[in-house]
C-alpha positions, 0 to 999 in steps of 0.5 A, a space after each residue: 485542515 484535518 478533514 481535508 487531510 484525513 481524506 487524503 489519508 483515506 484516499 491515498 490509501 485507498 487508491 494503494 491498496 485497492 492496486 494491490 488486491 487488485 493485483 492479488 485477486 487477478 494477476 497473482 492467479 494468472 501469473 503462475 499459469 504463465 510460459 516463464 517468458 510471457 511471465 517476465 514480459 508482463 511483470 516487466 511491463 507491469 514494474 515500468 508503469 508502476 515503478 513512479 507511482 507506487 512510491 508517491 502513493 506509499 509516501 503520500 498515505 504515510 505523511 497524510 496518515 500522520 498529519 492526520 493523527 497529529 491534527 486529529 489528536 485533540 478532537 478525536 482520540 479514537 479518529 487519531 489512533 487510527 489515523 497513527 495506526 494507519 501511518 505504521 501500518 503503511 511503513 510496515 508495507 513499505 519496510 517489506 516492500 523495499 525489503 523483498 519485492 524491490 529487489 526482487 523487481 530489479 532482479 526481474 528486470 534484468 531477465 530476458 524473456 527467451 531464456 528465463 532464470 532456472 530459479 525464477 518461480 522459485 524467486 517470484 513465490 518470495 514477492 507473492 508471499 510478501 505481496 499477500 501479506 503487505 496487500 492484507 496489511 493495506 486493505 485492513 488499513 484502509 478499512 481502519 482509516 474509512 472508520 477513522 474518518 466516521 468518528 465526529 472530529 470535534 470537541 466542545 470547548 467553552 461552549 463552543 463546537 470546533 
């Protein structure tokens, strides 16, 4: 069972941190270049479609992450470490997000395009300074579990290979 779980670990990961570089190395160039109604229109958009798949991603990779350190602890000390490492770092992510990006993706969705807040880049530079360092932490993690799910995840045991 611990391959198949670190490999959703890895995945999981994976798949939430390539969204978010993905979105820091695109949409966070364009989006200051934006009219502020254009602006709100497409973050709007944005929220709507990833508001329900964000959160299973975060969840998924952090209970994959563990379950992986746990199953892995006896095998491989080192394959455990950075599966554990992993779980952490995902819950730092996910502590800031629901810190600062959530709320702020709530304000934004209250905002009507043709008459934007006079604060509004001022508010949205707060998400792009938690979203460049929640992106970093992702993107690290999922370089640490990619060599995490290389080490040999076996031990000898009477003889024995498991």
């Amino acid at each position: 069972m611990a391959p198949v779980v670190r490999i959703v670990a890895l995945v999981a990961t994976g798949i939430f941190a390539g969204i978010l570089f993905g979105d820091w190395a695109g949409a966070s160039r364009v989006r200051p270049t934006l009219p502020a109604g254009c602006f709100i229109q497409f973050q709007q958009g944005l929220h709507t479609h990833f508001v329900r798949l964000m959160p299973v991603l975060i969840i998924t990779s952090i209970l994959a992450n563990a379950l992986a350190a746990w199953l892995t602890r006896g095998s491989s000390r080192m394959a455990a470490a950075c599966f554990g490492i992993g779980a952490l770092a995902i819950v730092a992510v996910l502590i800031m997000t629901r810190a600062v990006n959530v709320p702020i993706n709530e304000t934004l969705m209250t905002w009507k395009p043709n008459s934007p807040p006079s604060d509004l880049w001022q508010t949205w530079e707060r998400w792009e300074r938690i979203h460049t360092i929640r992106t970093v932490i992702a993107v690290l993690t999922f370089v640490l579990l990619s060599i995490g799910i290389s080490l040999p995840s076996w031990q000898s045991t009477a003889g024995q290979v498991r």
